[in-house]
C-alpha positions as CSV (number, residue, x, y, z in Angstrom):
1,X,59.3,-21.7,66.0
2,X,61.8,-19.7,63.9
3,X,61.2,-21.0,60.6
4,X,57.7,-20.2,61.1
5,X,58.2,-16.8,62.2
6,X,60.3,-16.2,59.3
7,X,57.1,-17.8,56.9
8,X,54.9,-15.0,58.9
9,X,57.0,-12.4,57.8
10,X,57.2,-13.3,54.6
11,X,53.1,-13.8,54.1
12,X,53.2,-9.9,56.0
13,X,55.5,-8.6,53.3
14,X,53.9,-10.2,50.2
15,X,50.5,-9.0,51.9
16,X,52.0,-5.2,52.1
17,X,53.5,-5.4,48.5
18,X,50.0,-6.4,47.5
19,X,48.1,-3.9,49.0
20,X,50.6,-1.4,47.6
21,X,50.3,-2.4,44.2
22,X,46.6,-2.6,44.4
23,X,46.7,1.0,46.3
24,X,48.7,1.8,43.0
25,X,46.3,0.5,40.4
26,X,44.1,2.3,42.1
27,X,45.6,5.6,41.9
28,X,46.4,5.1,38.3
29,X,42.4,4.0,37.5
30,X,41.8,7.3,39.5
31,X,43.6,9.8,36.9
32,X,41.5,12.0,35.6
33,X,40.9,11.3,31.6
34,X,41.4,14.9,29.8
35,X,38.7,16.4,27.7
36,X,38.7,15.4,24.0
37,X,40.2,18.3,21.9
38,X,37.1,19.9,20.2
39,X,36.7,20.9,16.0
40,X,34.0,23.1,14.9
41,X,32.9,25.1,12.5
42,X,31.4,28.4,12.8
43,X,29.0,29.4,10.6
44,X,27.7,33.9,9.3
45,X,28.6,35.2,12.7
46,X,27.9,38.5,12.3
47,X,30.5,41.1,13.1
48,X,28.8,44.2,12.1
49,X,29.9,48.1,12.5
50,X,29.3,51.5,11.9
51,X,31.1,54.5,10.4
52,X,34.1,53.5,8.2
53,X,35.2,54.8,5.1
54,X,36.8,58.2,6.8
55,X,34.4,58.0,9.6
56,X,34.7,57.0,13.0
57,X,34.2,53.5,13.5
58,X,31.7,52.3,16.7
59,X,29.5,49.2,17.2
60,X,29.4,46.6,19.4
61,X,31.7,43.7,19.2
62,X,30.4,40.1,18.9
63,X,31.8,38.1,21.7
64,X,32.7,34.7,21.0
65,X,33.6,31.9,23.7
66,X,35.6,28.8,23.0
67,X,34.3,26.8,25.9
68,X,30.8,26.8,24.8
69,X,31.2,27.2,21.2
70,X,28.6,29.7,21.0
71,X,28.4,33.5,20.9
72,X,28.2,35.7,24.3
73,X,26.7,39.2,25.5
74,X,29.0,38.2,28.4
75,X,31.1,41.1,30.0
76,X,33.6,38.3,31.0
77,X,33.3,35.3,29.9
78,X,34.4,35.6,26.1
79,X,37.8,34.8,24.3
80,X,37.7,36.6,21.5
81,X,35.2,39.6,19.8
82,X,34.8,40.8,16.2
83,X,33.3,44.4,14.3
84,X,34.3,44.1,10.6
85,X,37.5,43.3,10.3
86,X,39.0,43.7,13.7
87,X,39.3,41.4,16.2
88,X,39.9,42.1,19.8
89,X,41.0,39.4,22.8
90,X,39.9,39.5,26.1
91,X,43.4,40.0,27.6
92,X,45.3,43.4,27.9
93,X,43.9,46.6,28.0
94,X,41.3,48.3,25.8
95,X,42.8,50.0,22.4
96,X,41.0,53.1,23.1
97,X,38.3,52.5,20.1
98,X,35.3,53.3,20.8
99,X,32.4,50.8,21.8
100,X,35.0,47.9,22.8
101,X,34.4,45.3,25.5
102,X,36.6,45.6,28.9
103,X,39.8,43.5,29.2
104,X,38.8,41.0,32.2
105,X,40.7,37.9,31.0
106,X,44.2,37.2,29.8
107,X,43.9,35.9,26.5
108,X,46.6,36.5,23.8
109,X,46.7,36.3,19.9
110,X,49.4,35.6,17.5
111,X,49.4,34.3,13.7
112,X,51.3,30.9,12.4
113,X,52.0,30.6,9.0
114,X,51.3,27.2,8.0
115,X,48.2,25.1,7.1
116,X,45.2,24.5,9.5
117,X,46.4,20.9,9.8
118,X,50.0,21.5,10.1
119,X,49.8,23.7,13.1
120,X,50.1,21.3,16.1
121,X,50.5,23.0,18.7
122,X,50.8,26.2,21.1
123,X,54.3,25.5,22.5
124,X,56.7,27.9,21.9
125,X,54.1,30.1,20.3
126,X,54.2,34.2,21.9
127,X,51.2,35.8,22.3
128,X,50.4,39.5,22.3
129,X,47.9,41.4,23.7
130,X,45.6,44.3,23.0
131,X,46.9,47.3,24.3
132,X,46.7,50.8,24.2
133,X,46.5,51.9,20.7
134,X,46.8,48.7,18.8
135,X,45.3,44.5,18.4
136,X,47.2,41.6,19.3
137,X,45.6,40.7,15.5
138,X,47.4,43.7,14.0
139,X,44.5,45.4,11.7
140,X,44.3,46.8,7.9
141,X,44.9,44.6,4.8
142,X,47.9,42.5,4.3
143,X,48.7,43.1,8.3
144,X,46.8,40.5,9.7
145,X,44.4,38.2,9.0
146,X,43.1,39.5,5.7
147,X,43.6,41.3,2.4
148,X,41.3,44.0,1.2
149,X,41.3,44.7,-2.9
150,X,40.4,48.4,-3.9
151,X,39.5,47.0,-7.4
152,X,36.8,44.7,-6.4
153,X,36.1,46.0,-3.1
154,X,36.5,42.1,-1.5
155,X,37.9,40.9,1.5
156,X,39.5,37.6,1.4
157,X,41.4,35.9,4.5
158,X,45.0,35.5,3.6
159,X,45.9,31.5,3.3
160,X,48.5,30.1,5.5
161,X,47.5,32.3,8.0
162,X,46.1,31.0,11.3
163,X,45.1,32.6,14.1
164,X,46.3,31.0,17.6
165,X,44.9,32.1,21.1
166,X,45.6,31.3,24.4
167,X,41.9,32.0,26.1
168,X,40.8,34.2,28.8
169,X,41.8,31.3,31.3
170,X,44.9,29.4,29.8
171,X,43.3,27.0,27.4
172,X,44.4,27.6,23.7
173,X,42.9,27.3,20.3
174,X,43.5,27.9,16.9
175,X,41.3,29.5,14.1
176,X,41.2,29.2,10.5
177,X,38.8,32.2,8.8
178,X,37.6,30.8,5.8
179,X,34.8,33.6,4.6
180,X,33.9,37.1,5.3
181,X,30.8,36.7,3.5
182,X,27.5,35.6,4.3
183,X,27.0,32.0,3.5
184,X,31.1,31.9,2.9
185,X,30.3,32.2,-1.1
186,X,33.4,30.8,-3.4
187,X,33.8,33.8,-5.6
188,X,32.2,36.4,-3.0
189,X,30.7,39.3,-5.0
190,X,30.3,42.8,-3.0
191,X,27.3,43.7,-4.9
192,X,25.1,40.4,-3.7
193,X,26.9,38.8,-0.9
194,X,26.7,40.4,2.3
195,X,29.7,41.4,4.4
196,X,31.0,41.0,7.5
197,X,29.4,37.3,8.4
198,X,32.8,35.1,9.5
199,X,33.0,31.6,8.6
200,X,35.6,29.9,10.5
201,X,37.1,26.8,11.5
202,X,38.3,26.5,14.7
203,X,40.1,23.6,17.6
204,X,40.1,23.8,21.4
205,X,42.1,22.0,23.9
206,X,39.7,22.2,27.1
207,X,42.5,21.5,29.5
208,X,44.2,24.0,31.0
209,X,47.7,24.4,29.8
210,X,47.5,21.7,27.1
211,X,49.0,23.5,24.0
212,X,47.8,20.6,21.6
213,X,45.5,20.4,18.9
214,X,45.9,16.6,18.1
């Protein structure tokens, strides 16, 4: 009678150690699989403005949102926005510029130096937000993203510059502009090409607070 008590309670312990294992699998086959990182290219979206050249500058911005890839008239859901060469994020406050989109999100900007490829990651990146008076993408040639050249009257995206965002709702991508000019022309020449049409490359993590782009 003992000996087969003591068999019962072994078979009741291997039973329980199975059903945990199995209740284990089944947790594991339960985690949720992440969203592939996505790598796009955008192709003339046009950024255009009005005033300059010692006038005041007004225009809408064109909204852009990572999650759909696609270009927005959304008042809120939009990452980042672009008239000529500025580019505003929907986090912080408004510059005080006029015609500019409302701050709803909390999306930050800052610039890597590196190659597209060699920037990795987010981690241990700070962002900066628009605030009163200035960009997170400070603005003007040789201060941001871009050089302007008097002589030729082109603007060219300065290499080994990347533009990194954390998005309106803590996802982050990074951006690579490769044209300013319509149809993203090698040798852009002011007098054919048409301005203010970006060309970019861009990668987004869909998971919220993932910081890679691998």
């Amino acid at each position: 009678m003992k000996i087969k008590t003591m068999n019962t309670l072994k078979t009741i312990a291997l039973a329980a150690v199975c059903i945990a294992f199995t209740s284990c699998s089944s947790d594991d086959d339960n985690t949720p699989t992440p969203d592939p990182i996505e790598a796009e290219l955008v192709s003339n979206l046009f950024a255009p403005q009005t005033g300059g050249q010692g006038q005041p500058v007004g225009g809408e911005f064109a909204k852009f949102d990572f999650e759909t890839g696609m270009q927005t008239t959304s008042d809120t859901d939009w990452d980042i926005a672009f008239r000529g060469t500025t580019i505003a994020v929907n986090g912080g406050t408004v510059t005080g510029t006029d015609d500019e989109p409302a701050r709803n999100g909390d999306a930050g900007a800052t610039i890597a130096t590196g190659t597209f490829a060699s920037v990795t990651t987010a981690e241990g990146l700070t962002f900066d937000q628009d605030a009163d008076g200035s960009f997170a993408i400070p603005t003007g040639s040789d201060n941001g993203w871009y050089n302007y050249n008097p002589m030729v009257n082109v603007v060219t995206p300065i290499p080994g510059k990347v533009l990194v965002f954390r998005t309106r709702d803590g996802r982050y991508a990074k951006v690579e502009i490769l044209s300013y000019y319509k149809d993203n022309p090698s040798q852009p020449d002011p007098q054919t090409d048409e301005s203010r049409y970006y060309t970019f490359n861009y990668v987004y993590n869909p998971n919220e607070g993932e910081t890679s782009f691998e």
